[in-house]
C-alpha positions in Angstrom: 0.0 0.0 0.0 2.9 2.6 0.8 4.1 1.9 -2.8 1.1 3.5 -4.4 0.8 6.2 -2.2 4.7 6.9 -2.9 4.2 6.5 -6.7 0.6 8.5 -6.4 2.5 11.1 -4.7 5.8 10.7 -6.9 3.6 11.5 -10.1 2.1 14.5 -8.6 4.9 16.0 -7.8 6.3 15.8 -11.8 3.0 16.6 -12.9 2.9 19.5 -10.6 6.6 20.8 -11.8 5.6 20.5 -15.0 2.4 22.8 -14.6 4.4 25.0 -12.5 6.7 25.5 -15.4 4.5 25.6 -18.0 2.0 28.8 -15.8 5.6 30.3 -15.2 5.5 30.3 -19.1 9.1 28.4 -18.4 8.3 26.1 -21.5 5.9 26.6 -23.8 3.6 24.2 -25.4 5.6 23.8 -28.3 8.2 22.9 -25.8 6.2 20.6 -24.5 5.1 18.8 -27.9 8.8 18.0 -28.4 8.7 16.7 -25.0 6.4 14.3 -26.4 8.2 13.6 -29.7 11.1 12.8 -27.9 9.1 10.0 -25.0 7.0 8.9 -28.1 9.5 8.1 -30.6 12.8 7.5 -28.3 12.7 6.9 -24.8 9.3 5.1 -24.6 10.0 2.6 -27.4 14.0 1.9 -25.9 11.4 1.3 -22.5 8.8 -1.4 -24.2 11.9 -3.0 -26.3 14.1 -3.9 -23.4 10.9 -5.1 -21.3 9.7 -7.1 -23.7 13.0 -8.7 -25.1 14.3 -9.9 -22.0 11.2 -12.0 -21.9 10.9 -15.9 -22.6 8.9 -17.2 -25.0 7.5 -19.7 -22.3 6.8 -16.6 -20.1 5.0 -15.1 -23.2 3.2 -18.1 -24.2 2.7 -20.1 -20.5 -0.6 -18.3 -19.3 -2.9 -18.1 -22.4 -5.9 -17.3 -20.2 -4.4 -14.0 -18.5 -3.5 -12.9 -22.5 -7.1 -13.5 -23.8 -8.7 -11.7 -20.7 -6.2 -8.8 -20.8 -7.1 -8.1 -24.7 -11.0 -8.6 -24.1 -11.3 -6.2 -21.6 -8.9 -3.4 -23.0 -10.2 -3.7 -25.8 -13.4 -4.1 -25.3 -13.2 -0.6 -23.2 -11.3 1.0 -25.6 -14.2 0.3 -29.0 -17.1 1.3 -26.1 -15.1 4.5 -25.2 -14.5 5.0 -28.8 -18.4 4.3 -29.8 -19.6 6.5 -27.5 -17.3 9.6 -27.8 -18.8 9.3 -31.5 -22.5 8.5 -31.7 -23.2 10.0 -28.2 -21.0 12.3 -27.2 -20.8 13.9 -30.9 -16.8 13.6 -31.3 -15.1 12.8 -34.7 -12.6 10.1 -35.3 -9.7 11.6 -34.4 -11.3 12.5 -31.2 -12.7 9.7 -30.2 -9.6 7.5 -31.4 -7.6 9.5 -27.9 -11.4 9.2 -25.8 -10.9 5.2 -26.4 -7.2 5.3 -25.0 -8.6 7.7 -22.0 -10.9 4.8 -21.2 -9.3 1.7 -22.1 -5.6 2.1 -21.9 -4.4 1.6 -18.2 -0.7 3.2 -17.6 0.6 -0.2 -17.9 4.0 1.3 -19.2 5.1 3.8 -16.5 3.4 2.5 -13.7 2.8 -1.4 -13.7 5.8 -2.3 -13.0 6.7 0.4 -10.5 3.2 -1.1 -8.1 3.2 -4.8 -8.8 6.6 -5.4 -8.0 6.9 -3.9 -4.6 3.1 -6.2 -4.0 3.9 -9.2 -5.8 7.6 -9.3 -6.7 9.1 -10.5 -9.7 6.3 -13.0 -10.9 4.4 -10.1 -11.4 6.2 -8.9 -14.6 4.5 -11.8 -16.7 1.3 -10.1 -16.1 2.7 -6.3 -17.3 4.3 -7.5 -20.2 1.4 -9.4 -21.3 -0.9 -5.9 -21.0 1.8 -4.0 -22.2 2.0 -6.5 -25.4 -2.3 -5.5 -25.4 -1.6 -1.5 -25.0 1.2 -1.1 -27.6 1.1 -3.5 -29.8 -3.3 -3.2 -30.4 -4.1 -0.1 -28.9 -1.7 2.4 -29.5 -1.7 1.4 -33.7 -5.3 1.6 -33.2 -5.1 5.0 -32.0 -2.5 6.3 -34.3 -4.8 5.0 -37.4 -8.0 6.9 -36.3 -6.1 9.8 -35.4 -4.4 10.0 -38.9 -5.2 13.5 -40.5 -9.2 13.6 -42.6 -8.6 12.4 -45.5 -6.3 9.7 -45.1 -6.3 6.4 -46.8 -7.3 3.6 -44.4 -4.5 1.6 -45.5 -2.2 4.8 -45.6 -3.3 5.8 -42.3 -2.6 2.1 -40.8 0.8 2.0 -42.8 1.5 5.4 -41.0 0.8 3.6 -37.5 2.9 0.9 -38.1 5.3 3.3 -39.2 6.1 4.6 -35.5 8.6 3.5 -33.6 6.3 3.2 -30.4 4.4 0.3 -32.3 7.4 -1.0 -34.2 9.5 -1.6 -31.2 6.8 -4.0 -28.9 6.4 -5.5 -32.2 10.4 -6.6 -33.3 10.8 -7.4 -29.4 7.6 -9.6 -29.5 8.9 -10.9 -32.5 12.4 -11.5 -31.5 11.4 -13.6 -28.1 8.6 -15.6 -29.7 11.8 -17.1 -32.5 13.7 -17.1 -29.2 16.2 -15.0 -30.2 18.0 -13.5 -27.3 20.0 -10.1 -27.8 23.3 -9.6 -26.5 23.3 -8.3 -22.7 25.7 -4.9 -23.4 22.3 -4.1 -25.9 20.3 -3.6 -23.0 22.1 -0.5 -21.1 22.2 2.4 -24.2 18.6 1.4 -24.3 17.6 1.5 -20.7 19.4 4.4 -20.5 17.2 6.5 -23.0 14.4 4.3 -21.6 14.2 5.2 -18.3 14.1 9.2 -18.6 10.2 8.1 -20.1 8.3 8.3 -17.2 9.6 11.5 -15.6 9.6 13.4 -19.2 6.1 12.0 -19.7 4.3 13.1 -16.9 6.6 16.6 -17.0 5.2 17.0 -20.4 1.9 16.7 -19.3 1.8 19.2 -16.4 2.7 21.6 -19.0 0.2 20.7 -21.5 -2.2 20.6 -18.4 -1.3 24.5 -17.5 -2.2 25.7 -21.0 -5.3 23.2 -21.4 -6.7 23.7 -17.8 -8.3 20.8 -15.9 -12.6 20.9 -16.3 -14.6 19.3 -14.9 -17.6 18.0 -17.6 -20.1 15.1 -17.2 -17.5 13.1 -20.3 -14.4 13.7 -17.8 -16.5 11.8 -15.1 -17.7 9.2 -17.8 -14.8 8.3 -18.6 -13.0 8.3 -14.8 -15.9 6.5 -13.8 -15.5 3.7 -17.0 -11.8 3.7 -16.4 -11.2 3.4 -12.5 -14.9 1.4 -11.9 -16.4 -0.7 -14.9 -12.9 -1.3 -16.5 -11.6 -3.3 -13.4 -14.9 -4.7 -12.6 -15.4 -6.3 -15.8 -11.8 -7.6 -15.4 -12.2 -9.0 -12.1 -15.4 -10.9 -13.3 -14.2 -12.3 -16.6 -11.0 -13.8 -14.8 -13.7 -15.6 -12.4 -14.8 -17.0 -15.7 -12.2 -18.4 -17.0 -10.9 -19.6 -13.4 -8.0 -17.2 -13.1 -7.3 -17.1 -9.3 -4.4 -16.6 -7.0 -2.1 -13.5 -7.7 -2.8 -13.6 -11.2 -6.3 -12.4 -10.6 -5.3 -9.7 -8.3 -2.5 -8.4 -10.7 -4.8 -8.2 -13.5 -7.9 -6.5 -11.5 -5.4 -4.0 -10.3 -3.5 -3.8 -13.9 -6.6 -2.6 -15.2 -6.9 0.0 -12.2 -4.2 2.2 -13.0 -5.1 5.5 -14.2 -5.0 5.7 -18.2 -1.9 5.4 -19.7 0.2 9.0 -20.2 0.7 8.2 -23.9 -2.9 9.4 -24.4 -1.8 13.0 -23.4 1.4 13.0 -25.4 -0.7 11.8 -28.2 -3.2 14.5 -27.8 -0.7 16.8 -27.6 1.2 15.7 -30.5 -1.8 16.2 -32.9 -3.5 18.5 -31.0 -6.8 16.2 -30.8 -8.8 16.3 -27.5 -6.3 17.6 -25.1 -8.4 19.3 -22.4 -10.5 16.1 -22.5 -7.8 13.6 -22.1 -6.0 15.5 -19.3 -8.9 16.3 -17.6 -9.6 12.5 -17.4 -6.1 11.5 -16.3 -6.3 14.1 -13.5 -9.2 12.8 -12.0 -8.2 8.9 -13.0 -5.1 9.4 -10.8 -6.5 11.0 -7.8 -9.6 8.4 -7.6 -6.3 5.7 -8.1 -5.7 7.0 -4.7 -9.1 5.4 -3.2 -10.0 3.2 -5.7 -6.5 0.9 -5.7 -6.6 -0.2 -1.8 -10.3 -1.0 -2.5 -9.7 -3.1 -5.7 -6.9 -4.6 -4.4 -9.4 -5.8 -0.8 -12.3 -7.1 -3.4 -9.6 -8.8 -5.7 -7.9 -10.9 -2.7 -11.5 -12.1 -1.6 -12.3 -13.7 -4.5 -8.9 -14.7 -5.5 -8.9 -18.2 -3.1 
């Protein structure tokens, strides 16, 4: 439990320098777009590479049932976020295409790791590069298509996600460890190196992007908290019951799917200016309910997990 409050209260504190910074007109939002380009198309992908190919294939490949719930429910959130940002909520495709990462993309990236481990220990890691596989190998490409500029091709437009190195690198590592190749060990510190400056950058980024786009409060912000931080892990918590995940495994997922959305759906925003004030709106209130709503998932996950 002290882990999440220290990461709850780590992230504010970035997120808070960043804003800081950005009201201080200190960097501009410009500044803070290349911010973005620089987590999005360096230090992020060097992140997902290196924690995905040090992976085994039998790691990848030995619990089937944790894979097929992890891509039904983020999925499955992400297409009813995306539905209803369109047909109810009145957005366009590009719009909707970052409302469907608001809702169904948990912050598997920069925080999974970082709370698991200090709960479950190593084991855990199966279980966040398994969502992480779901996030930014399906998600994110399905993003970057719909957000493609009007217009665009639908094959041009998914050529152009595949294009970017935020998808390409999940997918060679993925690659790599299912032909059980395994990269030399001096490959992995250049990487981690680059890779590790992602979280701190990302969530600086936003605070500046928050102090131009203010936080406001709309009945869509609490839609989607609400989907995110409630329904999202609900869902997950009964589908594992029906397919008989139990144990940790249960409990890792349920509270996998209870991070707040992932960051890249800000730097996204901000990097094609689509649905900004929306998305950080969302993770602001999606991480301070993270602050309630984690002890409590974590309590109703144990109980059922046997």
């Amino acid at each position: 439990m002290t882990a999440i409050i220290q990461d709850i209260v780590s992230i504010f504190f970035v997120l808070g320098l960043g804003y800081f910074a950005g009201r201080r007109t200190l960097f501009s939002q410009s500044e803070a777009e290349a911010f973005n380009r620089l987590v999005l198309d360096f230090a992020f992908p060097a992140a997902l590479f290196v924690s995905i190919v040090n992976s085994t294939r039998e790691q990848l490949l030995s619990d089937v049932p944790m894979l097929v719930a992890s891509a039904i429910i983020f999925l499955g959130w992400y297409l009813v976020a995306f539905l209803i940002a369109m047909f109810i909520l009145g957005h366009n495709r590009n719009e909707a295409g970052i409302a469907g990462l608001s809702v169904g993309a948990p912050t598997v990236g920069f925080l999974g790791m970082a709370v698991l481990n200090s709960i479950f220990g190593g084991p855990a890691a199966l279980a966040v590069a398994i969502a992480s596989i779901v996030v930014n190998v399906l998600q994110i490409p399905l993003s970057v298509f719909f957000v493609a500029p009007p217009g665009a091709s639908p094959a041009g437009a998914l050529a152009n996600a595949l294009r970017q190195p935020v998808v390409i690198a999940p997918l060679v590592a993925t690659a790599l460890v299912a032909a059980g190749i395994r990269l030399p060990a001096i490959a992995d510190a250049p990487l981690a190196l680059i890779g590790h400056s992602t979280t701190g950058v990302a969530v600086f980024a936003a605070g500046v992007l928050l102090s131009v786009h203010r936080f406001r409060f709309s009945g869509e912000v609490a839609w989607n908290g609400f989907a995110k931080m409630i329904l999202m892990p609900a869902t997950m918590l009964a589908l594992c019951l029906a397919l008989g995940i139990r144990g940790d495994r249960l409990e890792e997922l349920v509270l996998l799917s209870a991070l707040p959305p992932a960051f890249i759906s800000v730097m996204l925003a901000g990097k094609t200016d689509t649905y900004v004030g929306p998305a950080s709106s969302s993770l602001i209130i999606s991480a301070l309910a993270f602050a309630g709503t984690a002890p409590a998932w974590m309590a109703i996950s144990r109980y059922f997990a046997g």
